[in-house]
C-alpha positions as a Markdown table, in Angstrom:
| # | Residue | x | y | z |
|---|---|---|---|---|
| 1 | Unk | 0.9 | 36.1 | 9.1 |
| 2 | Unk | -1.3 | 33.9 | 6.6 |
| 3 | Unk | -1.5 | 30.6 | 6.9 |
| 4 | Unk | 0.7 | 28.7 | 4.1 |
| 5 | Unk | -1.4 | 26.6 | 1.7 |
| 6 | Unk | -1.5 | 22.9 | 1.5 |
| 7 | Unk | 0.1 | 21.4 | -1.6 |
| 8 | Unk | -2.5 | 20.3 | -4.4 |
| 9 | Unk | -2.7 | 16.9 | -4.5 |
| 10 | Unk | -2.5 | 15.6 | -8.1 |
| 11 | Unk | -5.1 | 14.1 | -9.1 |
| 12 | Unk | -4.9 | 10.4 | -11.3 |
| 13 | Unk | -7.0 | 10.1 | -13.8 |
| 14 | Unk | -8.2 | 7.0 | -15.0 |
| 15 | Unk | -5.6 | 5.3 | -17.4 |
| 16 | Unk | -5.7 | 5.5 | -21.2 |
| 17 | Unk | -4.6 | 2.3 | -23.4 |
| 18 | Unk | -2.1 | 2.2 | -26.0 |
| 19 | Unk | -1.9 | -1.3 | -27.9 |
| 20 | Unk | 2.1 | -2.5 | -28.1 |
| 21 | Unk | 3.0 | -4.4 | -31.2 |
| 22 | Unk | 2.3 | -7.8 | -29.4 |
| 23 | Unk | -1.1 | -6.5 | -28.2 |
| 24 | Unk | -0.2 | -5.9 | -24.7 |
| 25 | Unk | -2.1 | -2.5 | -23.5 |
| 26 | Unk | 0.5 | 0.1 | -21.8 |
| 27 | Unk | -1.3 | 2.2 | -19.1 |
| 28 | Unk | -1.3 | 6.1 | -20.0 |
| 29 | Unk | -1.8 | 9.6 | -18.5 |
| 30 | Unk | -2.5 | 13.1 | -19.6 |
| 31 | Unk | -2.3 | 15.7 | -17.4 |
| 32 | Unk | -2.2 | 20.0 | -18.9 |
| 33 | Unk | -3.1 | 21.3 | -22.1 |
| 34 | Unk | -2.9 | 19.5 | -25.0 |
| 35 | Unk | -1.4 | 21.8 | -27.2 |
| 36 | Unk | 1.7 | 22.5 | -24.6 |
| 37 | Unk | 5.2 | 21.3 | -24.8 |
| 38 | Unk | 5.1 | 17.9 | -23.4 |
| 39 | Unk | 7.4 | 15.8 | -21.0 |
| 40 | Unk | 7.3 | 11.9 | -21.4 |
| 41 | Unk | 7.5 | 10.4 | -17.7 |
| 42 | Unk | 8.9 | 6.8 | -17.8 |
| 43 | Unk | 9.2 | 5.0 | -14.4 |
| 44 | Unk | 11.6 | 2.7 | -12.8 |
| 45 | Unk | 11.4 | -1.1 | -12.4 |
| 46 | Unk | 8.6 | -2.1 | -9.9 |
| 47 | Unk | 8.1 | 1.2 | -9.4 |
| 48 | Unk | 4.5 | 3.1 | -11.5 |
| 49 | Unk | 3.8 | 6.6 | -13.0 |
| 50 | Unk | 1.8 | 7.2 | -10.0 |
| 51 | Unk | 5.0 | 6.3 | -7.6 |
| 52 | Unk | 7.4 | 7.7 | -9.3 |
| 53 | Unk | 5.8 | 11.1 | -10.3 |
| 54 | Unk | 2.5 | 11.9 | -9.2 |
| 55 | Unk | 3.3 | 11.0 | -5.8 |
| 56 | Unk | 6.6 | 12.3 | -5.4 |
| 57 | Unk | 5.5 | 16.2 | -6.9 |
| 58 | Unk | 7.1 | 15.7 | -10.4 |
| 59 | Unk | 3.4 | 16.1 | -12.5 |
| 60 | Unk | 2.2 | 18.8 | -10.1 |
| 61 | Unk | 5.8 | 21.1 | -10.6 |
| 62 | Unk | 5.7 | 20.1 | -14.4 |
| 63 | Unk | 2.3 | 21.7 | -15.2 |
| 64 | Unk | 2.8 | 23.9 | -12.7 |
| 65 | Unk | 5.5 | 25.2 | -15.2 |
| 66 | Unk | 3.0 | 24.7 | -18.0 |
| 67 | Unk | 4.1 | 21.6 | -19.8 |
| 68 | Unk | 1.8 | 18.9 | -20.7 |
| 69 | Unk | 2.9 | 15.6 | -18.7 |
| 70 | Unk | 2.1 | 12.2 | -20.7 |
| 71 | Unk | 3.1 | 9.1 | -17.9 |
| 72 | Unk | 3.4 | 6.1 | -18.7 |
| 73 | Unk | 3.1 | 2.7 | -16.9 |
| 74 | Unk | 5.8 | 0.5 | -18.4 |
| 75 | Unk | 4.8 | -3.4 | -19.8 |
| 76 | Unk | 4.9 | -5.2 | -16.4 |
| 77 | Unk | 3.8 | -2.5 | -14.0 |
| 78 | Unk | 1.2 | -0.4 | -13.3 |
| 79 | Unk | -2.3 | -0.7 | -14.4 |
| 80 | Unk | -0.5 | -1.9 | -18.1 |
| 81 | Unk | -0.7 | -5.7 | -19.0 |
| 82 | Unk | 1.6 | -7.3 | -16.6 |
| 83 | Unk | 3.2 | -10.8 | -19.2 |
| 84 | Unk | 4.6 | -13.1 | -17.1 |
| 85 | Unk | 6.8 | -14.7 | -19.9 |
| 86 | Unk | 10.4 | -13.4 | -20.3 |
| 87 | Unk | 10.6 | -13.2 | -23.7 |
| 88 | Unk | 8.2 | -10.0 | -23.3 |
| 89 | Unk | 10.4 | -8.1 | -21.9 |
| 90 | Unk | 13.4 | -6.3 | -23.9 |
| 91 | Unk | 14.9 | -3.0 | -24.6 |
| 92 | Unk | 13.1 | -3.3 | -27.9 |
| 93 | Unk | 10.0 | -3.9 | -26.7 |
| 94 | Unk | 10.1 | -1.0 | -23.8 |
| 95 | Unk | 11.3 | 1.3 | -26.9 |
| 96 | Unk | 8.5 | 0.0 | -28.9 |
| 97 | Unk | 6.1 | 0.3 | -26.9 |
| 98 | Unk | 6.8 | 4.1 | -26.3 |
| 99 | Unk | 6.9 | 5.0 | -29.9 |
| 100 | Unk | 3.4 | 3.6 | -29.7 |
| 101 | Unk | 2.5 | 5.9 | -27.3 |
| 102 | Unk | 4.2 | 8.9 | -29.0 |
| 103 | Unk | 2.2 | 7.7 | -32.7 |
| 104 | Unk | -1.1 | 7.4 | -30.7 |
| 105 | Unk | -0.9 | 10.9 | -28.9 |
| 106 | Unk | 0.3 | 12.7 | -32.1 |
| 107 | Unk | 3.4 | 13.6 | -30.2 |
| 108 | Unk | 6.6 | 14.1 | -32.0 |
| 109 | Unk | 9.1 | 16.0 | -30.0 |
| 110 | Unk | 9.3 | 15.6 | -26.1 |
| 111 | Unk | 11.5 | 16.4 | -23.2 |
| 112 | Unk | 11.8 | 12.9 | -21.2 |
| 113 | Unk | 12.2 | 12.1 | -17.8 |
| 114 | Unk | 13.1 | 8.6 | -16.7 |
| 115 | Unk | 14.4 | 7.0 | -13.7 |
| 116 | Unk | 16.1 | 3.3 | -12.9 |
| 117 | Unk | 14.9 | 1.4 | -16.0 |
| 118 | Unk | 12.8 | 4.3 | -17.0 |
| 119 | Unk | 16.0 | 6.2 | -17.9 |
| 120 | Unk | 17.9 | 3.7 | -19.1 |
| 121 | Unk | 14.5 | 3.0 | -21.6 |
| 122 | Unk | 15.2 | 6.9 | -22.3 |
| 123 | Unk | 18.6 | 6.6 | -23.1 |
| 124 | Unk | 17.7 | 3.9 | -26.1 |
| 125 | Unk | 14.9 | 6.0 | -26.8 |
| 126 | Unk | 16.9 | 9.1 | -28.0 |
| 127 | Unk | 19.8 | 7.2 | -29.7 |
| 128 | Unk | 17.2 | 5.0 | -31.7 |
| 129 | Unk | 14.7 | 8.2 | -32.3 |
| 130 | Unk | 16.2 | 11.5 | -31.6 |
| 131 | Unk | 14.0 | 13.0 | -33.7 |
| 132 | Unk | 11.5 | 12.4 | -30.9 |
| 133 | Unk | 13.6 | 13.3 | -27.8 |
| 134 | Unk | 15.2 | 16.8 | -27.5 |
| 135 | Unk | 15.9 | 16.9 | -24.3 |
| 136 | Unk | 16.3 | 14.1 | -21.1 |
| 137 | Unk | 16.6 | 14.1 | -17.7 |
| 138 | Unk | 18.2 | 10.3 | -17.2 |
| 139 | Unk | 17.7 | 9.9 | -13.0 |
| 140 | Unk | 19.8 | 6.6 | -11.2 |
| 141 | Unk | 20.6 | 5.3 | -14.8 |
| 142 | Unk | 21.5 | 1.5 | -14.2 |
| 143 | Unk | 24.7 | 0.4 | -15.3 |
| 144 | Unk | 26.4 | -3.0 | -14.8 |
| 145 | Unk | 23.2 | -5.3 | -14.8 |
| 146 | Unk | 21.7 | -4.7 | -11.6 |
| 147 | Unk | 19.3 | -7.4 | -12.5 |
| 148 | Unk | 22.2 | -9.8 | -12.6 |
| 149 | Unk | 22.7 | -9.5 | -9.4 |
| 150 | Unk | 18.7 | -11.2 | -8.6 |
| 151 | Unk | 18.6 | -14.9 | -7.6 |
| 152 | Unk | 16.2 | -15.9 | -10.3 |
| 153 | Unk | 15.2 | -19.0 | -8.9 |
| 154 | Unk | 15.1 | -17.6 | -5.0 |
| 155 | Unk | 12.6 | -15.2 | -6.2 |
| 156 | Unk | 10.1 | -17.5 | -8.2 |
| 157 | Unk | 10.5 | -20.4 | -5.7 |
| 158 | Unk | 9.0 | -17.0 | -2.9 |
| 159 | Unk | 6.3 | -15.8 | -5.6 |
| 160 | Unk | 5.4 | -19.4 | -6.3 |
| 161 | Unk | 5.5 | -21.3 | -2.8 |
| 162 | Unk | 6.5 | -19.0 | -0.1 |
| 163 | Unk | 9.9 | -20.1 | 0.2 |
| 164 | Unk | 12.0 | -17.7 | 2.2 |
| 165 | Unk | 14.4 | -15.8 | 0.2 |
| 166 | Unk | 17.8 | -15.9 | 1.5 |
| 167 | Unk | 20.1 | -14.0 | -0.7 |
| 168 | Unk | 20.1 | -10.2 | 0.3 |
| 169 | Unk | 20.0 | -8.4 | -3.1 |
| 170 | Unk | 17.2 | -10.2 | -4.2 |
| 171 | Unk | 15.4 | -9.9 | -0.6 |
| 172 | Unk | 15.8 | -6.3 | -1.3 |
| 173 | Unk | 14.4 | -7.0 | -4.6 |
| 174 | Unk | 11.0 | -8.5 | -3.4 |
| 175 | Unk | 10.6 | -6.1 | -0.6 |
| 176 | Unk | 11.2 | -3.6 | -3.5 |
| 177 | Unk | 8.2 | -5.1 | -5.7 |
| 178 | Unk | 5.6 | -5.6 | -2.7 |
| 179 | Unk | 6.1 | -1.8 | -1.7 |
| 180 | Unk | 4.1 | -0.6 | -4.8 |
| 181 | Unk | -0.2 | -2.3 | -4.3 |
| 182 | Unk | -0.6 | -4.0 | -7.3 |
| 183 | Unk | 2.3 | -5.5 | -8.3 |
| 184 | Unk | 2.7 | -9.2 | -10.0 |
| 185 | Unk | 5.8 | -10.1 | -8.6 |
| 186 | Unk | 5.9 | -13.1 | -11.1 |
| 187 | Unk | 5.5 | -10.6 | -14.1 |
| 188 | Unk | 8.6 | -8.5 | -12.5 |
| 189 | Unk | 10.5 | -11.9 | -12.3 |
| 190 | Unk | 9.5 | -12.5 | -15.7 |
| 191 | Unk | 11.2 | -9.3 | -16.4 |
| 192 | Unk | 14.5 | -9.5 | -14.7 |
| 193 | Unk | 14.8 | -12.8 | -16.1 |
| 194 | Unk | 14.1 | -10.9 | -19.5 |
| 195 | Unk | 16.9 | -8.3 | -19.6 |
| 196 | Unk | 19.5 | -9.1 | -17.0 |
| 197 | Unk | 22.2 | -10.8 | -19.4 |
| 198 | Unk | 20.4 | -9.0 | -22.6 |
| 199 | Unk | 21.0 | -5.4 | -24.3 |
| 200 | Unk | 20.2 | -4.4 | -20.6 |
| 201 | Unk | 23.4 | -2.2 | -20.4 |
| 202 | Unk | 23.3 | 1.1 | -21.7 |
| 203 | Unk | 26.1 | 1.4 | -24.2 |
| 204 | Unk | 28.9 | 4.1 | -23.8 |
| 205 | Unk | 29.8 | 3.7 | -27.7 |
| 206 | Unk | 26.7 | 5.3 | -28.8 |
| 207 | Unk | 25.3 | 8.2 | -26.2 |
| 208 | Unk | 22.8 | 10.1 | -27.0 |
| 209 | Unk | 23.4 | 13.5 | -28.1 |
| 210 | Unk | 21.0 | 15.7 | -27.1 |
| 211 | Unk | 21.4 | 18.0 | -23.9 |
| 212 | Unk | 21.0 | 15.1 | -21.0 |
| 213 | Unk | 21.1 | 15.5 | -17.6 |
| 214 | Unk | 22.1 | 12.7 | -15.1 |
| 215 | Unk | 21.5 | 12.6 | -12.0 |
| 216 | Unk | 22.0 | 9.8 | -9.3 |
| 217 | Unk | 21.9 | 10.1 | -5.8 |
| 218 | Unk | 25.0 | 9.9 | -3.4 |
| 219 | Unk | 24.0 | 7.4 | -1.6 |
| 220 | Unk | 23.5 | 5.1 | -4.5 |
| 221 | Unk | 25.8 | 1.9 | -4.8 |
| 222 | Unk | 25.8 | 3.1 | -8.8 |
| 223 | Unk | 27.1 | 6.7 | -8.4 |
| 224 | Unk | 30.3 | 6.6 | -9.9 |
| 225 | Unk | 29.1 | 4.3 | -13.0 |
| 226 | Unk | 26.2 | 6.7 | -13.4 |
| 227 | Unk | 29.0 | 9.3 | -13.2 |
| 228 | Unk | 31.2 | 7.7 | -15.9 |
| 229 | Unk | 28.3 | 6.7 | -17.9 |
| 230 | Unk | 27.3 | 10.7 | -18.4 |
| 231 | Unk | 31.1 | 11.8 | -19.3 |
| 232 | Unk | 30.4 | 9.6 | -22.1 |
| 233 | Unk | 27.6 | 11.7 | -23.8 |
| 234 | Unk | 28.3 | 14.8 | -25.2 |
| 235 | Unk | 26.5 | 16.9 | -24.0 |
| 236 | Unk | 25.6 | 15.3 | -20.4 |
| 237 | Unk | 25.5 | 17.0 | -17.5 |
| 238 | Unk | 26.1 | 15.0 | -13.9 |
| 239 | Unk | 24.1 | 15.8 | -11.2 |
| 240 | Unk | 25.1 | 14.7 | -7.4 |
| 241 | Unk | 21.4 | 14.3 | -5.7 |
| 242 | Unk | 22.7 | 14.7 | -2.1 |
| 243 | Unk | 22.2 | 12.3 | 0.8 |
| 244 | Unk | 19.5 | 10.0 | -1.4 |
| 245 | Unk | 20.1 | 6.0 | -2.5 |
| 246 | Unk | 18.1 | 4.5 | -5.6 |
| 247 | Unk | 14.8 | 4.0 | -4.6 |
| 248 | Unk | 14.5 | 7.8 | -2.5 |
| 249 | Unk | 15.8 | 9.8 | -5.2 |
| 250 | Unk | 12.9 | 10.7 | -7.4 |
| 251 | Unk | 11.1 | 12.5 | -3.9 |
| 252 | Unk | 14.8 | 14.7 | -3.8 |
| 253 | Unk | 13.3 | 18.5 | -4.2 |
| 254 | Unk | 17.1 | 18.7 | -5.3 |
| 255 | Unk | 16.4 | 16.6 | -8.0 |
| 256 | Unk | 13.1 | 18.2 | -9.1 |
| 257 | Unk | 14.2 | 21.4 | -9.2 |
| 258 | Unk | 17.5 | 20.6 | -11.3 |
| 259 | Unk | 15.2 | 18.9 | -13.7 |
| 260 | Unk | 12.7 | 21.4 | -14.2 |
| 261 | Unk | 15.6 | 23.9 | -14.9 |
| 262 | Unk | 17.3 | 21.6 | -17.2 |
| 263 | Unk | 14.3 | 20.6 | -19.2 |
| 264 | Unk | 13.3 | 24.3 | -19.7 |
């Protein structure tokens, strides 16, 4: 019997920069040929392009299939400019910012995958531009303000001084933040701070309506509102990703190979 080969690594090239409208550089990636269709990655919060895709098989399958793949890291994360101030970070500005990329690469229709805040970026992206998005795979969409939920001050007074943070959610937040090397945990502060009582929620009176598929993982505390949140869109689709919580989910072969269907 011949030996099976080893998956390809994917490799990472070195970033390109897009300018925001503020002047903040956003951290890109091209991978396939240029003239292909192309699929938009967007990551989740303090999570990367190389995390969330590279890593987990996404860019390898994608132009496997023969799409282009343009990743981005969002404001905040990544190798992109990482503001520590608040007021840098909104649904606007996330939006903005991927326009930017979209002008810059000469890209006008894509297929978008997003997870966490990546997806819930996505969502805003195709109700505000659906000229630009034809079709979305929207993964653990966040509903509810999960950011709420942080302990602002715990977190800073840890980033800042050391201090021991004793509410859970937000020790599950910092552990989340120091998992990915290079993280600024006062920029993702800065962040949270940002859009927790914002335009943070998705809203359910204005879907988008192009073919979107959800998909959250079982195990994940937001299930159901993920589940309710895609009945409200037209022309969603809900996808169970079985026996996977919020931060596990993008690795879910499951999920890759529901999303590769669906965006094709």
């Amino acid at each position: 019997m011949d030996a099976v080969a080893p998956l390809v690594r994917t490799e990472m090239p070195r970033p390109s920069y897009i300018m925001s409208a503020e002047g903040y550089q956003i951290a890109t990636y091209s991978w396939g040929e240029p003239d292909a269709d192309t699929v938009l990655c967007v990551h989740g919060f303090a999570s990367s392009c190389r995390d969330n895709w590279v890593d987990t098989g996404w860019v390898r399958m994608l132009t496997s299939a023969g799409y282009r793949v343009i990743g981005v890291d969002q404001r905040g994360h990544g190798a992109s400019d990482k503001p520590h101030d608040a007021e840098a970070y909104s649904m606007a500005a996330f939006v903005g910012d991927l326009m930017a990329v979209l002008d810059t690469y000469l890209v006008d229709d894509v297929r978008y995958l997003g997870y966490s805040l990546g997806a819930r970026v996505g969502w805003q992206l195709a109700v505000d531009a659906p000229e630009h998005v034809g079709r979305a795979v929207l993964g653990g969409i966040p509903d509810g303000r999960p950011l709420g939920r942080l302990r602002i001050e715990q977190a800073r007074a840890y980033a800042e001084h050391g201090t021991p943070v004793e509410d859970m959610v937000t020790q599950n937040y910092v552990r989340l933040a120091e998992r990915v090397p290079d993280n600024d945990l006062r920029a993702l502060i800065g962040l949270a701070e940002g859009m927790r009582f914002g335009d943070a929620d998705p809203d359910p009176e204005r879907p988008p309506q192009q073919p979107v598929l959800f998909a959250t993982g079982t195990e994940d505390a937001i299930l159901e509102r993920s589940r309710a949140l895609a009945a409200t869109a037209p022309n969603g689709t809900f996808l169970e990703i079985p026996g996977r919580h919020h931060f596990n989910a993008p690795g879910s072969r499951v999920f890759r190979e529901a999303g590769l269907e669906f965006l094709a």
